[in-house]
Each structure stands twice: as structure tokens, then as C-alpha cells.
C-alpha positions as CSV (number, residue, x, y, z in Angstrom):
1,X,24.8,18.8,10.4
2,X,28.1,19.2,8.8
3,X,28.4,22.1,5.8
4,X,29.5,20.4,2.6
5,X,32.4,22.5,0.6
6,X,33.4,20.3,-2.6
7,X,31.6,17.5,-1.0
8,X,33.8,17.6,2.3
9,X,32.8,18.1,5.7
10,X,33.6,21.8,6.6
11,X,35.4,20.0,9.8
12,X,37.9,18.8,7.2
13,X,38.7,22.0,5.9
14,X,39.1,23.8,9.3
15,X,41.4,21.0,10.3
16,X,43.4,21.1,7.5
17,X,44.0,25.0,8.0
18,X,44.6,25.0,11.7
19,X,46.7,22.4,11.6
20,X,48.5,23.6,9.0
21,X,49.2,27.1,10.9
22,X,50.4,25.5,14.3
23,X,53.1,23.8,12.0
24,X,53.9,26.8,10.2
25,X,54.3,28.5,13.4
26,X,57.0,27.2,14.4
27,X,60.1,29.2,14.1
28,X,62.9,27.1,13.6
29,X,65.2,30.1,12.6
30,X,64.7,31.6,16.4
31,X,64.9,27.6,17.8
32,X,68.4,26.6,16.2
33,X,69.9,30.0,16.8
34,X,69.4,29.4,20.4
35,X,70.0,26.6,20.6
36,X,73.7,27.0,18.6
37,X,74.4,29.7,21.2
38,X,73.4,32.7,18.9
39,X,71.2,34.7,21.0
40,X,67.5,36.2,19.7
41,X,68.0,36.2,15.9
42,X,65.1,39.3,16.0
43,X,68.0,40.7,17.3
44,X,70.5,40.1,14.7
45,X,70.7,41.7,11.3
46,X,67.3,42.6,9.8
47,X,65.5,40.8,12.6
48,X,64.0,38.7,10.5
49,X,63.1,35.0,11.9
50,X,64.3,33.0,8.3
51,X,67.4,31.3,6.6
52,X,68.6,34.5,5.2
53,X,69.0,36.3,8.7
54,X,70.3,32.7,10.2
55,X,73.1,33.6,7.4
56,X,74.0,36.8,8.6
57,X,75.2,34.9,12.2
58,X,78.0,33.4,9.8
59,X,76.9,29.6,10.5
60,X,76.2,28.3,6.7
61,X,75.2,25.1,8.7
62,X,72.7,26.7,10.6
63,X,71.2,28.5,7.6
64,X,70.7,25.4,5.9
65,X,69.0,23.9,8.4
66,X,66.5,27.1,8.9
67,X,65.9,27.0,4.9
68,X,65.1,23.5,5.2
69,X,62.9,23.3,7.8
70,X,60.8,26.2,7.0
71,X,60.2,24.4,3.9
72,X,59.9,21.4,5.5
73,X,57.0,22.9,7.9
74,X,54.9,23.7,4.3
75,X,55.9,20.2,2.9
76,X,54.7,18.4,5.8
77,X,51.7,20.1,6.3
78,X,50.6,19.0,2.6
79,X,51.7,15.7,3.3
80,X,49.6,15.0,6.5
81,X,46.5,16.2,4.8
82,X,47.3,14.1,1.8
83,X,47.8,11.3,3.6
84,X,44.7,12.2,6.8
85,X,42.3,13.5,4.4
86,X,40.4,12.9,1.2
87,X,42.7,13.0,-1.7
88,X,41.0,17.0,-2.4
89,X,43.4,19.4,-3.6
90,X,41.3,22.6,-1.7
91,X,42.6,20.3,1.3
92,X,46.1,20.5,0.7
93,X,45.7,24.5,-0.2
94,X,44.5,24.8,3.2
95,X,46.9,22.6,5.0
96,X,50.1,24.9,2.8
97,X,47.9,28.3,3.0
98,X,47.6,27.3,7.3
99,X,51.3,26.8,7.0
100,X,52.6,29.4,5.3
101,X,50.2,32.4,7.2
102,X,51.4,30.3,10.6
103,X,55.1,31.2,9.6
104,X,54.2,35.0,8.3
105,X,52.3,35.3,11.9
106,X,53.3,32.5,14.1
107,X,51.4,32.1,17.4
108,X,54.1,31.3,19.5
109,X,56.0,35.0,18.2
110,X,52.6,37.2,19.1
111,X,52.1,37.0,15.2
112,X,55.3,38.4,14.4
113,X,57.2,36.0,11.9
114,X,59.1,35.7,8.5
115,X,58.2,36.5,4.8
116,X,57.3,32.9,4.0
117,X,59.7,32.1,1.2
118,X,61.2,29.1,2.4
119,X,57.4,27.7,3.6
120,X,56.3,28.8,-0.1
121,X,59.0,27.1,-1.9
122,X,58.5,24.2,0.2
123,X,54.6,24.1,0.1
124,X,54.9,24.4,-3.8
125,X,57.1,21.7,-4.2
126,X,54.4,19.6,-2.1
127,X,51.5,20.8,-3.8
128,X,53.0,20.1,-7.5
129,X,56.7,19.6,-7.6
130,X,57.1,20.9,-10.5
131,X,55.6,23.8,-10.2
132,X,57.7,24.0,-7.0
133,X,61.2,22.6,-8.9
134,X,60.3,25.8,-11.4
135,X,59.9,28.1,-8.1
136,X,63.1,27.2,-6.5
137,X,65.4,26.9,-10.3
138,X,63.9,30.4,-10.6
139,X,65.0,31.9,-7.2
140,X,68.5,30.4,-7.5
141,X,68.9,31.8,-10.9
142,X,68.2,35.0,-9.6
143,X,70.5,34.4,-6.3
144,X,73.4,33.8,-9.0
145,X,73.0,36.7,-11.2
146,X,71.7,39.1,-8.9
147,X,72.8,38.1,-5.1
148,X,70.0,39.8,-3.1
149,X,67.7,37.4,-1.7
150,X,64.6,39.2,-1.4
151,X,64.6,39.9,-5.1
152,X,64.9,36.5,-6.1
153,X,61.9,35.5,-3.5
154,X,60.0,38.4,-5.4
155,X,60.7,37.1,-8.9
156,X,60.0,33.4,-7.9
157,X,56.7,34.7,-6.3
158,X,55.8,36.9,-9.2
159,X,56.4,33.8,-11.7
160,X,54.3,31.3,-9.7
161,X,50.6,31.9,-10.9
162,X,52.1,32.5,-14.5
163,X,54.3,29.0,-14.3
164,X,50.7,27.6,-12.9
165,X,48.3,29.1,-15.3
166,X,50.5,29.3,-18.8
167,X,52.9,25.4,-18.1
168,X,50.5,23.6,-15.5
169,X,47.2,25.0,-17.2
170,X,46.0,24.2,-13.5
171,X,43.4,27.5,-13.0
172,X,43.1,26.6,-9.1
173,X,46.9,26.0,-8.5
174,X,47.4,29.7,-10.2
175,X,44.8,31.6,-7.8
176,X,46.3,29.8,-5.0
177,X,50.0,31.1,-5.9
178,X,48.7,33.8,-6.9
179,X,47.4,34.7,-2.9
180,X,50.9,33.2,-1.6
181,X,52.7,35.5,-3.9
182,X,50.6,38.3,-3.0
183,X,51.4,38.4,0.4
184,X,55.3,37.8,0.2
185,X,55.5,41.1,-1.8
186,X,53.3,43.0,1.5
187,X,55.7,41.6,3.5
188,X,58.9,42.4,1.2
189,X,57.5,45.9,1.5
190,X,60.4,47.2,3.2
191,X,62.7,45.4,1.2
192,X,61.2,46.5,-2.1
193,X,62.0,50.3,-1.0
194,X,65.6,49.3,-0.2
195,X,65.3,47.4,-3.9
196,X,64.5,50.8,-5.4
197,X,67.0,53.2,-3.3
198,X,70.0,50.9,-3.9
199,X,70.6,49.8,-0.8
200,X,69.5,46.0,-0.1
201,X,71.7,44.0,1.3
202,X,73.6,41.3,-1.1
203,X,73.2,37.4,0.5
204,X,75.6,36.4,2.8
205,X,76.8,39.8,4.2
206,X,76.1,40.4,8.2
């Protein structure tokens, strides 16, 4: 007998997760830089697998295409459970959560991945755009007036259960930010020293 959670098979839930992470594992920021002739991007600047290390090669275009893919990983996994499963918004937090954990610890990497801001902005912006268009105006905002792109992912993050809870008046929506955000400042933990000695890196610079 299946366990019912909201009136779903378990079964639903489970799939929506799982397949959610195998998407989000996928590191398109280590697949493109290969493929471009780049090398290992862990190897490359901060070692990090997202857009912002793809940056640091110098190829704009290449960036681009990381930032929109990662975000495209957390889009799609929303959209495939939207469109597989029962129209149940805990489905679509598991498809986005399975996504965005698969990118933070892909399988194919051993578990070693990204900080998820791409796949957050993009699982957001599935979710409820406009909760995601209010995410992504806020991180650009940032980028402008302070040019370090792990403070404008921290700000975005830290913003996200308020925008949810105070704008959207959606309690669900704001816990589920609210875990997303939490783990983008654990793994900005390094960053967030370098925030407070001075010495982060501004966007763009190798």
C-alpha cells in the first residue's frame, strides 16, 4: 500500500526528488569548459563548478551559457513534474529542492558541486516567477552597485522567504526559500569570510 502525503502516493514524491537531483547534477560549467578547450574549471580560479568561475576563463559566451543552464536544470525539473505529476505545489518543491541539492552535491562530481545560485534563481522563477523576477532584479541590483557576485547571491537569498511571506503571502513558498537560502549562505561560507576581511573578488576578474 502506497503512503499518502497531501493525498499523493509517496512514489510521487520520491520521483519528483530523485529526479530532480540527477538533473541538477549535471555540471554544465565543467561540460562547456571542456568542451571549449578550457581544461578542469575546478582547476581554474576559485574552483568552483558555476557561471561565475566560467567567467574567470575570459569567455563571456561560455559564462552565459553555464548561468543559463544551471538555471535551466532547476526550471526544468519544475516543469516536468508540473507537467508528469498532479498539479501539487510540495511536488514541484521536491522536483526544484532535488535540483538544486543535485547541483550543491552532484553525483557525477563525488558530491562536490556549486553554491546553487543559478539553480535557485532558475527554480524560483519556475516555482512563482515573480517571486523568481524579484530574486534575479535583486541580485543584479546588487551586481551593479556592489560588483561581487557572492554578495549579491547572499542578499537575493536572504530576501527570498521575506519577498515570499511579506509580497506573495504564500507561508509554504517562504519555508521553502527559506531552506534554499539557508544552504547557499553554508556554502558561501568561505566567501562570507573573504566578505568581512576585504578581500572577495569583484565579478569578472580572473
Amino acid at each position: 500500500m502506497n503512503v499518502l502525503i497531501n493525498e499523493l502516493p509517496l512514489s510521487y514524491f520520491l520521483s519528483s526528488l530523485v529526479g530532480g537531483y540527477l538533473l541538477g547534477s549535471l555540471p554544465f560549467g565543467i561540460i562547456l569548459t571542456r568542451l571549449a578547450g578550457q581544461g578542469d574549471l575546478r582547476k581554474i580560479g576559485s574552483g568552483n563548478i558555476g557561471a561565475t568561475n566560467v567567467l574567470r576563463t575570459g569567455n563571456k559566451g561560455l559564462a552565459l551559457a553555464t548561468l543559463l543552464l544551471d538555471s535551466g536544470k532547476g526550471a526544468l525539473a519544475v516543469l516536468l513534474a508540473y507537467l508528469i505529476f498532479p498539479k501539487d505545489p510540495l511536488l514541484l518543491y521536491c522536483a526544484g529542492g532535488g535540483a538544486f541539492f543535485g547541483h550543491l552535491y552532484p553525483l557525477y562530481l563525488k558530491f562536490k558541486g556549486g553554491k546553487g545560485v543559478a539553480t535557485f534563481l532558475g527554480t524560483l522563477l519556475a516555482i512563482n516567477w515573480p517571486l523568481g523576477l524579484a530574486c534575479c532584479l535583486t541580485w543584479a541590483l546588487s551586481a551593479v552597485l556592489f560588483r561581487i557576485s557572492s554578495l549579491s547571491a547572499l542578499i537575493a537569498a536572504a530576501l527570498s522567504p521575506f519577498y515570499s511571506y511579506f509580497l506573495l503571502h504564500n507561508s509554504s513558498l517562504a519555508i521553502f526559500a527559506c531552506i534554499l537560502c539557508s544552504m547557499i549562505f553554508i556554502r558561501h561560507a568561505e566567501n562570507i569570510k573573504r566578505l568581512l576581511a576585504g578581500t572577495e573578488p569583484k565579478i569578472g576578474k580572473k
